[in-house]
C-alpha positions as CSV (number, residue, x, y, z in Angstrom):
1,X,6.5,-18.0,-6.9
2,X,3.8,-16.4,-4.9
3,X,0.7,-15.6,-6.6
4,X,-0.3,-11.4,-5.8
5,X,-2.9,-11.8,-8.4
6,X,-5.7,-11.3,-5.6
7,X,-4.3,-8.0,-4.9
8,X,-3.7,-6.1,-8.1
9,X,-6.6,-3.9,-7.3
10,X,-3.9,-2.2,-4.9
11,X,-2.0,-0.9,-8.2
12,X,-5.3,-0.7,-11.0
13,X,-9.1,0.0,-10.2
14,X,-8.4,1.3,-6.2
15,X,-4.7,2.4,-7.0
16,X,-5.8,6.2,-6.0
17,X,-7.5,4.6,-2.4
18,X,-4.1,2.4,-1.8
19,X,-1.1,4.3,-0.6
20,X,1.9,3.6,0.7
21,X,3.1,5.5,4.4
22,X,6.6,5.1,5.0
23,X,7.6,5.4,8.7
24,X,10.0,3.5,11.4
25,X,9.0,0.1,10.6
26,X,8.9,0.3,7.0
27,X,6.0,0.6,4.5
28,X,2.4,0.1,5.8
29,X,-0.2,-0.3,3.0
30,X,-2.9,2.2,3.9
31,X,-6.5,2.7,2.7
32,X,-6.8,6.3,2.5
33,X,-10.1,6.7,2.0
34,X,-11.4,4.2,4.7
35,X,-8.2,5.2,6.8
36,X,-7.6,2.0,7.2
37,X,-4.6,-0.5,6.7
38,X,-3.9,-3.6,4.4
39,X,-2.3,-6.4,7.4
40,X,-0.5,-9.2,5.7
41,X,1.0,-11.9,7.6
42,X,3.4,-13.2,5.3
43,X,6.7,-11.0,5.4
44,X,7.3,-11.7,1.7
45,X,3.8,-11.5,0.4
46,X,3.6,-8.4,2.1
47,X,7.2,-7.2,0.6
48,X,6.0,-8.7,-3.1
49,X,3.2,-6.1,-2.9
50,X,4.9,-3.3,-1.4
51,X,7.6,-3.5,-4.6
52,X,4.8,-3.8,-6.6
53,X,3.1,-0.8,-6.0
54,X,6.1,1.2,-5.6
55,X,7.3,0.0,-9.4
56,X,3.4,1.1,-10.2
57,X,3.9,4.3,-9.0
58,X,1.8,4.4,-6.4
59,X,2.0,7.1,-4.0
60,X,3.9,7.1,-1.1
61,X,3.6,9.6,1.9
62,X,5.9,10.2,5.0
63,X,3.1,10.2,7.4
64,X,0.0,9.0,7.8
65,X,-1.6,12.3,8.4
66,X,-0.7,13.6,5.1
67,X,-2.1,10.2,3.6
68,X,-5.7,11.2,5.2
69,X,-5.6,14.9,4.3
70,X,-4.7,13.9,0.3
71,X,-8.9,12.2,-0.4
């Protein structure tokens, strides 16, 4: 079992900065504040936190644009 420890500020103290933006390729994990993105290499690490944050309630946008506009 991976350990997502390191990243549970993505779902508790920065949850309202880290978003989710659904598009072609899947979720990206996007900084909406910094308009930047979250890149993990590990495919399931990556998926581990994506569920996460979707079962936290995190939001999710369509587009990236409406991520930025939403600060």
């Amino acid at each position: 079992m991976m350990n997502i420890t390191e990243y549970e500020y993505l779902w508790t103290t920065e949850k309202e900065k880290w978003v989710l933006v659904n598009s072609s390729y899947g979720y990206g994990i996007i900084n909406k504040a910094t308009q930047s993105m979250l890149m993990v290499s590990d495919d399931e690490l990556e998926k581990a936190l994506i569920d996460h944050m979707l079962a936290e309630g995190c939001k999710t946008y369509d587009n990236i644009k409406d991520a930025y506009a939403d600060v």
